[in-house]
Wavefront OBJ file of the C-alpha trace (Angstrom):
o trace
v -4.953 1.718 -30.464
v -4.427 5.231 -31.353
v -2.811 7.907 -29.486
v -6.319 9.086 -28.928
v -7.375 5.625 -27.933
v -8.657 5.019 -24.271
v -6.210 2.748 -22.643
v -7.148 -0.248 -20.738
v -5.042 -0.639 -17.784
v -4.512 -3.196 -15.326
v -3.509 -2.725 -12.032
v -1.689 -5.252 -9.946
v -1.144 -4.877 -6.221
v 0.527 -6.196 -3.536
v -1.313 -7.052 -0.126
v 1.854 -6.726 1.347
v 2.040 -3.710 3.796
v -1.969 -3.077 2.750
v -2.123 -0.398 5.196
v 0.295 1.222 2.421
v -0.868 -0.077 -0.990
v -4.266 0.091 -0.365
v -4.331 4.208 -0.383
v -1.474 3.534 -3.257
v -4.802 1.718 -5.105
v -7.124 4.226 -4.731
v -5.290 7.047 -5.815
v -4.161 4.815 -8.781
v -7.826 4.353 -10.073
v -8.102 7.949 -9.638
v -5.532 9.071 -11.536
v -6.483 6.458 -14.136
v -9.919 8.000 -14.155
v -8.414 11.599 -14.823
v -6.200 10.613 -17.620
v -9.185 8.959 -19.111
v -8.099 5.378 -18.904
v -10.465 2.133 -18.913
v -8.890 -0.035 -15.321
v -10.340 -3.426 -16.660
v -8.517 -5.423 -13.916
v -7.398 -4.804 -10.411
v -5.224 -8.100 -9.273
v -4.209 -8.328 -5.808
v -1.527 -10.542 -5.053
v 0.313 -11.331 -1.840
v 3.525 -9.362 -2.330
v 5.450 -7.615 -4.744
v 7.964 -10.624 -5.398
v 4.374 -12.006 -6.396
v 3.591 -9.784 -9.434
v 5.065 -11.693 -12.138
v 2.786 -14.488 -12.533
v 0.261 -12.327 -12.304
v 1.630 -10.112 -15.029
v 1.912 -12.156 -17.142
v -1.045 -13.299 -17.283
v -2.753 -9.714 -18.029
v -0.154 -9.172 -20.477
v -1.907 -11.646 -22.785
v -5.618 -10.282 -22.525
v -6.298 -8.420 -25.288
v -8.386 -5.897 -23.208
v -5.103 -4.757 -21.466
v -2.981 -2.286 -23.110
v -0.527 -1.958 -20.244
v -0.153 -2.813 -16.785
v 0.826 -0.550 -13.798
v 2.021 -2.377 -10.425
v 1.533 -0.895 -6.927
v 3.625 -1.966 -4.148
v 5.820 -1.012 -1.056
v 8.757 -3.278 0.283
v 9.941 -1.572 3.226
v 13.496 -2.074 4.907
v 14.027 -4.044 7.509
v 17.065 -5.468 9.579
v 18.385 -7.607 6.801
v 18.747 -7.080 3.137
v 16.033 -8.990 1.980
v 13.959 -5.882 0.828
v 16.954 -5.616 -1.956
v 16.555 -8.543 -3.041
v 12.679 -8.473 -3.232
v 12.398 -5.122 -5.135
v 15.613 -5.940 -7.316
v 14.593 -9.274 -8.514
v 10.376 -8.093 -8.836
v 11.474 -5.025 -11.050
v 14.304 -6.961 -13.031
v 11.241 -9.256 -14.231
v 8.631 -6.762 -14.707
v 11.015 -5.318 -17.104
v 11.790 -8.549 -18.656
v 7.966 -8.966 -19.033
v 7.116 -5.944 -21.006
v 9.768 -6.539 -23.237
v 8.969 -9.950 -23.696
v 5.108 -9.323 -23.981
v 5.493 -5.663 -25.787
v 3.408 -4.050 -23.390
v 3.937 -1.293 -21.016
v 4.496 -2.856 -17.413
v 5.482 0.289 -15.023
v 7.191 0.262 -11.534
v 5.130 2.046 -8.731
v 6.762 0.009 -6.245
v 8.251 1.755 -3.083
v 11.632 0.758 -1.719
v 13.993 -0.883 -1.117
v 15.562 0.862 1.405
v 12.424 2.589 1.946
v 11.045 2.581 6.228
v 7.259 2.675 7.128
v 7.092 6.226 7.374
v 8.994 7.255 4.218
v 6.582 5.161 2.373
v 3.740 6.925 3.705
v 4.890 10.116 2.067
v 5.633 8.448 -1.318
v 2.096 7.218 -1.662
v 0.788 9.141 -4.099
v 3.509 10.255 -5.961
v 4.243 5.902 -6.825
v 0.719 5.468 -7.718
v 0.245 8.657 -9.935
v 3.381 8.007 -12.034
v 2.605 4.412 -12.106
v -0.214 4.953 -13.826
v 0.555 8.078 -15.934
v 3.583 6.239 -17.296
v 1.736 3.297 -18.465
v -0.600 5.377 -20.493
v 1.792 7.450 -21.842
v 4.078 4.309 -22.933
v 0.840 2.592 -24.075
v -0.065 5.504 -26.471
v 3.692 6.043 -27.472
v 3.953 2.370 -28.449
v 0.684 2.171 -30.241
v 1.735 5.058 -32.070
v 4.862 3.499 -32.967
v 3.585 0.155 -34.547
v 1.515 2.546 -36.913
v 3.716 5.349 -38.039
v 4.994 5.013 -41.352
v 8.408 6.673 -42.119
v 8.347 8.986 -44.702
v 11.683 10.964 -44.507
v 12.470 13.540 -41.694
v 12.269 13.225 -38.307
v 9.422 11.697 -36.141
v 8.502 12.589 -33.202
v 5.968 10.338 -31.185
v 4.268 12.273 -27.839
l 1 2 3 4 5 6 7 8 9 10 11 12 13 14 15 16 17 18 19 20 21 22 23 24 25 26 27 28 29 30 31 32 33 34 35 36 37 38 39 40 41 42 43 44 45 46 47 48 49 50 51 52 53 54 55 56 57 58 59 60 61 62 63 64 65 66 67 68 69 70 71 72 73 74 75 76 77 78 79 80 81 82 83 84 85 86 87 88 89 90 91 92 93 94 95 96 97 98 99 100 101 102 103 104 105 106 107 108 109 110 111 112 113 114 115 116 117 118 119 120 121 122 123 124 125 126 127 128 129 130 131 132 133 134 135 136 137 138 139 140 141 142 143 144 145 146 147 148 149 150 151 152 153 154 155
């Protein structure tokens, strides 16, 4: 893939607080759709701590260039929203190094309540997205330049 090169994203979302990710999903296609990327999956999956598996197994196709997740854990009276977004990202990271594909974080919280999520909606989804394709391009762009002396700069 060039830098040029239409990026095939897959998207990954949690049905988790669907009254949240759902709008996260749409605007996610949308902004996929403006930056000229290909979505060739949309996964849903039950929650975020749910997304690895899932992941993973995109991260393999060779129609997916990178993968953008879309999610909201919201706080509640316990800590266990810390522990779901902590451990979710920690592998998602782990994944995309692993796989050497872009997977990106658009997933709200912790510490997050209903009604601060609501106002992060777009803003997640958009740089989701954007991220992946920029990382995707970056990376492709990587594996081909050849160093000839000087510096490189990759945009």
């Amino acid at each position: 893939m060039s830098s040029t090169t239409r990026v095939r994203l897959a998207i990954v979302v949690a049905e988790f607080n669907y009254d949240i990710t759902y709008m996260m999903l749409q605007k996610a296609l949308d902004h996929a759709k403006f930056l000229g990327a290909e979505v060739t999956y949309v996964v849903k999956v039950p929650g975020t701590y749910d997304m690895p598996l899932a992941v993973k197994e995109l991260l393999v196709k060779e129609d997916v260039d990178a993968v953008a997740t879309i999610g909201a854990v919201i706080q509640g009276e316990t800590k266990h929203d810390e522990l779901v977004a902590n451990q979710t990202a920690r592998k998602l990271m782990d994944l995309s190094v692993d796989y050497g594909k872009p997977v990106t974080l658009g997933i709200i919280g912790p510490g997050a309540n209903r009604m601060q999520a609501m106002e992060r909606i777009e803003e997640y989804a958009r740089r989701a997205v954007e991220a992946a394709i920029k990382l995707a391009r970056r990376v492709s762009a990587l594996r081909t330049s050849k160093y000839t002396g000087g510096t490189v700069f990759i945009e």
